[in-house]
PyMOL Python script that loads the backbone (N, CA, C, O; Angstrom):
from pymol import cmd

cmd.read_pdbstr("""\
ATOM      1  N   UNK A   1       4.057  12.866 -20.527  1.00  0.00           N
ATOM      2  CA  UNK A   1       3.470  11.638 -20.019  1.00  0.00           C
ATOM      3  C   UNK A   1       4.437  10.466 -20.212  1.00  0.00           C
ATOM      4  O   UNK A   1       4.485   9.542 -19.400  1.00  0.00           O
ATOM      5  N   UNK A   2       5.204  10.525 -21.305  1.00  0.00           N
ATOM      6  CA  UNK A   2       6.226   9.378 -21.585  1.00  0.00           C
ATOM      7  C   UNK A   2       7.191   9.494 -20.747  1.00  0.00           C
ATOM      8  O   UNK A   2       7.587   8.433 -20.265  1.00  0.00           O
ATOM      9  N   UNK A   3       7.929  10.870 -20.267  1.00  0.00           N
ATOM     10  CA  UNK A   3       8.744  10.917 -19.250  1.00  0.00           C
ATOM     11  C   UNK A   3       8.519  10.251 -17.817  1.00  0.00           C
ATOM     12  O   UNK A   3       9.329   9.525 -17.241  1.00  0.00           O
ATOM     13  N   UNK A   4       6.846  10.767 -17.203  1.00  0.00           N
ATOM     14  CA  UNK A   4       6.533   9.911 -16.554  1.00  0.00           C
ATOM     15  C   UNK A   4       6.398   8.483 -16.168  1.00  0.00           C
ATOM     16  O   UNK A   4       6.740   7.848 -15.171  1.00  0.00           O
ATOM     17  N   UNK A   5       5.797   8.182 -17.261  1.00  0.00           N
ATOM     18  CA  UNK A   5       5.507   6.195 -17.088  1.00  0.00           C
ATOM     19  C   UNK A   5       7.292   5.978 -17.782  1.00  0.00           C
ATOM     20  O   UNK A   5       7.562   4.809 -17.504  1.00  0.00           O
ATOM     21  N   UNK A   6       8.056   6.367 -18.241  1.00  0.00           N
ATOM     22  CA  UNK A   6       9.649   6.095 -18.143  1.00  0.00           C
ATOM     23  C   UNK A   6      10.265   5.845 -16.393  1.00  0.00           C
ATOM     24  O   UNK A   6      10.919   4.833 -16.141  1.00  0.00           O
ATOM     25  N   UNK A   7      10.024   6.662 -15.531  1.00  0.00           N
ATOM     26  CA  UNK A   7      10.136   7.318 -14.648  1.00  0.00           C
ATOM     27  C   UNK A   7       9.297   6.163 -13.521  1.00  0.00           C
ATOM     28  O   UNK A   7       9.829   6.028 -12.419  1.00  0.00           O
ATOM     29  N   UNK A   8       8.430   5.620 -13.718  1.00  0.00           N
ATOM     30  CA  UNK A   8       7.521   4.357 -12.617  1.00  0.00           C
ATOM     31  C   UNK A   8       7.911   3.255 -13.349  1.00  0.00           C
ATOM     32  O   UNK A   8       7.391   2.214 -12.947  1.00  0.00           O
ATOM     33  N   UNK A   9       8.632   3.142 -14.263  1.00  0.00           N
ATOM     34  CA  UNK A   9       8.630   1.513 -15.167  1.00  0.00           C
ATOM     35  C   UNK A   9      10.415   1.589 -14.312  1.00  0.00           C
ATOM     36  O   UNK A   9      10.802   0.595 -13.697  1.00  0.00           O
ATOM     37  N   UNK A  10      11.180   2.671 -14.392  1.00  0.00           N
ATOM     38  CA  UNK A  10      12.601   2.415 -13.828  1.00  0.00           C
ATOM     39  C   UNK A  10      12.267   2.136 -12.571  1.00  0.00           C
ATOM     40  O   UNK A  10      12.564   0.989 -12.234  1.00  0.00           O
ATOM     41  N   UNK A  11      11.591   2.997 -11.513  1.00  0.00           N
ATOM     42  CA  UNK A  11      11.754   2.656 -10.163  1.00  0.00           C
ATOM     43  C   UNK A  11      11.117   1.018 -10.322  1.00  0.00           C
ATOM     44  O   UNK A  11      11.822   0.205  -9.724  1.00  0.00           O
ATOM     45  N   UNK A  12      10.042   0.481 -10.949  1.00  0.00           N
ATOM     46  CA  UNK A  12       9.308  -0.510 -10.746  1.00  0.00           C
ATOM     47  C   UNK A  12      10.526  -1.775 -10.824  1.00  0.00           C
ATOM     48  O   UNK A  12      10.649  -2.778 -10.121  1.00  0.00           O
ATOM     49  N   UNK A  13      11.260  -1.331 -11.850  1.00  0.00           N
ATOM     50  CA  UNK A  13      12.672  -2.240 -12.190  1.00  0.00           C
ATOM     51  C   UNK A  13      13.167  -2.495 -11.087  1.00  0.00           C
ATOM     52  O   UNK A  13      13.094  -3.637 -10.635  1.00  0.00           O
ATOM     53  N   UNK A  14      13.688  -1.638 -10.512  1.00  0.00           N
ATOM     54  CA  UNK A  14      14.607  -1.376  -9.329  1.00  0.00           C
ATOM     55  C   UNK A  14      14.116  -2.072  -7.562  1.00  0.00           C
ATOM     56  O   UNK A  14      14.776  -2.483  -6.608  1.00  0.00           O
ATOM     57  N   UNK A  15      12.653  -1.906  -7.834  1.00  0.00           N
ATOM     58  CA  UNK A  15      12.369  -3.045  -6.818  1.00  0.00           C
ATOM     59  C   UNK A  15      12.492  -4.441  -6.560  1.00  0.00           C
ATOM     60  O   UNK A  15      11.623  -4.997  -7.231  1.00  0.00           O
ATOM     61  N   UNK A  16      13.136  -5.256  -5.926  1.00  0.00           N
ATOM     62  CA  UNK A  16      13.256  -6.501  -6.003  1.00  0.00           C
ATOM     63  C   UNK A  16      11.700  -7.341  -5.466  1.00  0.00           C
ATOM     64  O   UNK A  16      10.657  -6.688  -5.446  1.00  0.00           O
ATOM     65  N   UNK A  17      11.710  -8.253  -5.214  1.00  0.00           N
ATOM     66  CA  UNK A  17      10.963  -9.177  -4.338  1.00  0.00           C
ATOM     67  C   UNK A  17      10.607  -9.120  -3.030  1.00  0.00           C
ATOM     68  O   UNK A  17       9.520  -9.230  -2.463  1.00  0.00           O
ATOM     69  N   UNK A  18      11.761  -8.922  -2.634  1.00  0.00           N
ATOM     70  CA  UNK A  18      12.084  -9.173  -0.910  1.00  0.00           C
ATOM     71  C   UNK A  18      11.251  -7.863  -0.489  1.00  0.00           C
ATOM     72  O   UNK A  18      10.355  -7.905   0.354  1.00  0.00           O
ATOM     73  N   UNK A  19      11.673  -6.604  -1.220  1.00  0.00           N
ATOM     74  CA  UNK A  19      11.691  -5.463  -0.712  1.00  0.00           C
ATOM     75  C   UNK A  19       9.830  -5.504  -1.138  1.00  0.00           C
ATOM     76  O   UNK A  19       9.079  -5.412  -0.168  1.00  0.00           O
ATOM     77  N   UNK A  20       9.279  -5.616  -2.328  1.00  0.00           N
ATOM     78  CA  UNK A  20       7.675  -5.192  -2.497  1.00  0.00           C
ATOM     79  C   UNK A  20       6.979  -6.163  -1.325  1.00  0.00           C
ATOM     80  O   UNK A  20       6.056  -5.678  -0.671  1.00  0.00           O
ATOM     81  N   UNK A  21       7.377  -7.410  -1.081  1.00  0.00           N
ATOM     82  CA  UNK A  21       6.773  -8.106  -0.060  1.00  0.00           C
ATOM     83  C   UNK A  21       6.941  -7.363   1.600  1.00  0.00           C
ATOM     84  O   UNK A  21       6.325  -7.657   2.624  1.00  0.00           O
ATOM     85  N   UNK A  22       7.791  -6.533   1.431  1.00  0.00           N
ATOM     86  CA  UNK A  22       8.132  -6.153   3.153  1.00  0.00           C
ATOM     87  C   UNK A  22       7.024  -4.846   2.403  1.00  0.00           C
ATOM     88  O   UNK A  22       5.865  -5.192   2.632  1.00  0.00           O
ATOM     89  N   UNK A  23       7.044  -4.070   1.943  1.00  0.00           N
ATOM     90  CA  UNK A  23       6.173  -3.400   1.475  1.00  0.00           C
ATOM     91  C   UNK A  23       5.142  -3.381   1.763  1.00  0.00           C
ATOM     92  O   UNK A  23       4.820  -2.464   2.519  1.00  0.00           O
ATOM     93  N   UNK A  24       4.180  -4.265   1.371  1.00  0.00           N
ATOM     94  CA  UNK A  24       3.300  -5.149   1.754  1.00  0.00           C
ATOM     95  C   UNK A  24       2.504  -5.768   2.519  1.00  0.00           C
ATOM     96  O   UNK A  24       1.310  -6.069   2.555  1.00  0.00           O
ATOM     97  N   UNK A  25       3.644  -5.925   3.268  1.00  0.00           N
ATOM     98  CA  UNK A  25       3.633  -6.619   4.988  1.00  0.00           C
ATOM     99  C   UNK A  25       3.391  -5.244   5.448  1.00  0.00           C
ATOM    100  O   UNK A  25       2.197  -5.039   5.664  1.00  0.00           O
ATOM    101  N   UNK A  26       3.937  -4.535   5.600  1.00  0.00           N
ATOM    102  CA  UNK A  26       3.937  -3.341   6.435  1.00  0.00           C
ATOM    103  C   UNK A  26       2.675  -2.546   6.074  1.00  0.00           C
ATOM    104  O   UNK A  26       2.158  -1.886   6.976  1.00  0.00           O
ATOM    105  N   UNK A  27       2.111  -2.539   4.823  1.00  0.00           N
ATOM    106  CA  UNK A  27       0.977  -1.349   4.889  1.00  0.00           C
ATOM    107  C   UNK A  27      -0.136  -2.035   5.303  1.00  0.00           C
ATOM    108  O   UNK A  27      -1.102  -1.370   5.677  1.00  0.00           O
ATOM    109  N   UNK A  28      -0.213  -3.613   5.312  1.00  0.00           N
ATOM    110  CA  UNK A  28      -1.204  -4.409   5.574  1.00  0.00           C
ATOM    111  C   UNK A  28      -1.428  -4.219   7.320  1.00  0.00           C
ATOM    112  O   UNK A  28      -2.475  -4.131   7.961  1.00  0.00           O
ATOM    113  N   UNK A  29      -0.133  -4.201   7.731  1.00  0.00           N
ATOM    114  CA  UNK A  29       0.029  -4.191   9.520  1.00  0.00           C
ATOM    115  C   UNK A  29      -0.685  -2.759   9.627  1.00  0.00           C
ATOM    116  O   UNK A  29      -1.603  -2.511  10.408  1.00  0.00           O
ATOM    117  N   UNK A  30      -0.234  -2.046   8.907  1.00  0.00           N
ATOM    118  CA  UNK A  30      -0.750  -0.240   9.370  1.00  0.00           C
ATOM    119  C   UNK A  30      -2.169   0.083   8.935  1.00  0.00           C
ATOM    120  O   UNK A  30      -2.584   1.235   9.059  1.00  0.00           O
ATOM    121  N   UNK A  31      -3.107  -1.101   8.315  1.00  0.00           N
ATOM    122  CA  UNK A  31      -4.466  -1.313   7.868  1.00  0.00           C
ATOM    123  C   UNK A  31      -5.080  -1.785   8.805  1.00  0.00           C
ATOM    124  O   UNK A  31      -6.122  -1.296   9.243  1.00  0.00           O
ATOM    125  N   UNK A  32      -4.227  -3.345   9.483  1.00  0.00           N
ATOM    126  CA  UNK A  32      -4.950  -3.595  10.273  1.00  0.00           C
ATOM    127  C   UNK A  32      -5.294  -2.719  11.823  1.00  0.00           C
ATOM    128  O   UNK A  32      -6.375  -2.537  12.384  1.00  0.00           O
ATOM    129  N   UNK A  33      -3.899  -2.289  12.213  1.00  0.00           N
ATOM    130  CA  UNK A  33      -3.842  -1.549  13.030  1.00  0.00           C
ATOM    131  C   UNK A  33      -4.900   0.009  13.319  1.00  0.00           C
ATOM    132  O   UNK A  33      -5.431   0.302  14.390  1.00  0.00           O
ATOM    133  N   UNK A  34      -4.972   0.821  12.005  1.00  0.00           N
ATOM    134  CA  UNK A  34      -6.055   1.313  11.869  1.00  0.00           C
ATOM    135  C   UNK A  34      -7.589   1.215  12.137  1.00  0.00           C
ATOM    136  O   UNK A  34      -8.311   2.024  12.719  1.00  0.00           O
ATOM    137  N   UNK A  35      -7.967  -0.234  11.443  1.00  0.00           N
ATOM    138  CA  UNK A  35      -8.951  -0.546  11.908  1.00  0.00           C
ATOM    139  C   UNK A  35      -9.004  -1.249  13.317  1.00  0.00           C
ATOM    140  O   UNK A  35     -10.057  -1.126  13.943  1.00  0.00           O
ATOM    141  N   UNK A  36      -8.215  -1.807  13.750  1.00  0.00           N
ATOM    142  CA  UNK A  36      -8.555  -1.822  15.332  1.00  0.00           C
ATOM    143  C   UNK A  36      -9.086  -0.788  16.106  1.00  0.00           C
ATOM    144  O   UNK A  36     -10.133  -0.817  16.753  1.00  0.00           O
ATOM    145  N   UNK A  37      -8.161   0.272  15.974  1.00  0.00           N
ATOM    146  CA  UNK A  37      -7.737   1.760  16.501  1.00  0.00           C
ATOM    147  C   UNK A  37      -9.558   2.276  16.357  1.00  0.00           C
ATOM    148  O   UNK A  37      -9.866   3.265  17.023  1.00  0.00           O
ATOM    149  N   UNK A  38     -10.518   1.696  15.631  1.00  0.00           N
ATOM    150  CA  UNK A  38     -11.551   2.428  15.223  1.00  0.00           C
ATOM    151  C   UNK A  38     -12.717   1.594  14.547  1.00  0.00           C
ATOM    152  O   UNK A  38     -13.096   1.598  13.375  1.00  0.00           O
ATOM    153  N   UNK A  39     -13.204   0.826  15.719  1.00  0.00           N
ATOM    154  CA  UNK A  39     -13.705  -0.182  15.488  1.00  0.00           C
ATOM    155  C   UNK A  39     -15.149  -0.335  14.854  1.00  0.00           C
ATOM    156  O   UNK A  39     -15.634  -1.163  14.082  1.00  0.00           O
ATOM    157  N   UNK A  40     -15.877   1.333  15.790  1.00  0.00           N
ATOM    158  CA  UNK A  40     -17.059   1.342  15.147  1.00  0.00           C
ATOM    159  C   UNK A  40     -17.071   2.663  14.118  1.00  0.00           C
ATOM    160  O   UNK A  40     -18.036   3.413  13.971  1.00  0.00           O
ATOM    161  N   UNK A  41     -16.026   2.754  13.570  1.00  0.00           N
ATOM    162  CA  UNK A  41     -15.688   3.991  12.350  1.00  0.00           C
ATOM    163  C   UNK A  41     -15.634   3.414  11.098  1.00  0.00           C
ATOM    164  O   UNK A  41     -14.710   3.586  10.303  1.00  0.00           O
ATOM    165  N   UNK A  42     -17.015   2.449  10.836  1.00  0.00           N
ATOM    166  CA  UNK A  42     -17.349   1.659   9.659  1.00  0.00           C
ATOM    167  C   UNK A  42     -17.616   2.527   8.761  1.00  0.00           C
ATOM    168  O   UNK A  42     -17.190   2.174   7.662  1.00  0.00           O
ATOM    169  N   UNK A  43     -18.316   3.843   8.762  1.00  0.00           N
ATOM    170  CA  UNK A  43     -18.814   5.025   7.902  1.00  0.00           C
ATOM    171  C   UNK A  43     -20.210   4.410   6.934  1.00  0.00           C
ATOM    172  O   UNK A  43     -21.058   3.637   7.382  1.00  0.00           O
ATOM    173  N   UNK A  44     -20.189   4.904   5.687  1.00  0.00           N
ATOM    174  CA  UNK A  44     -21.537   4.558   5.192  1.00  0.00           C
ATOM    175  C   UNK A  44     -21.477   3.032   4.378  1.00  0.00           C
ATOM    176  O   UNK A  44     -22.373   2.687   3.607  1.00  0.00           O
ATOM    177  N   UNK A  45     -20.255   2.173   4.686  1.00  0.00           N
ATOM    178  CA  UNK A  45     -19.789   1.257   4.307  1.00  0.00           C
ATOM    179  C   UNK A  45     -20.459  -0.087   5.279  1.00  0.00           C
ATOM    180  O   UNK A  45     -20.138   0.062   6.458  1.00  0.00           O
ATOM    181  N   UNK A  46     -21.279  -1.307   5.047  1.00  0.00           N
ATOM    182  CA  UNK A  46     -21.779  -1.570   6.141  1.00  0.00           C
ATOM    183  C   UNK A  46     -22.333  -1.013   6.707  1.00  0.00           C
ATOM    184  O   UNK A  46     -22.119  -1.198   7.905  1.00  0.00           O
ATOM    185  N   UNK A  47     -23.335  -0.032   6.396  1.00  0.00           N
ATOM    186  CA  UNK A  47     -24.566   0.483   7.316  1.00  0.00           C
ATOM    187  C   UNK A  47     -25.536  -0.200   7.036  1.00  0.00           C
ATOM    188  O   UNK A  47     -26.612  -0.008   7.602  1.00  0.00           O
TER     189      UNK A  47
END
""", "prot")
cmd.dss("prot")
cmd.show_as("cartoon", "prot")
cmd.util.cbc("prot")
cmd.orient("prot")
């Protein structure tokens, strides 16, 4: 387990700013885009 969280604390290092914000940007676009794509595919959420 220590090898692990060693292992997400380096990559976490290694990310800058620029890069978690484009990150970001992009899974938010592929969220919204999703839910367009499927408008009345609310499920038992909002029923």
């Amino acid at each position: 387990m220590n090898k692990l969280s060693n292992k997400v604390q380096y990559l976490v290092s290694r990310v800058d700013n620029r890069t978690l914000r484009l990150i970001v940007t992009i899974a938010g676009l592929a969220l919204f885009v999703l839910a367009a794509g499927a408008p009345d595919g609310v499920g038992p959420v909002g029923m």
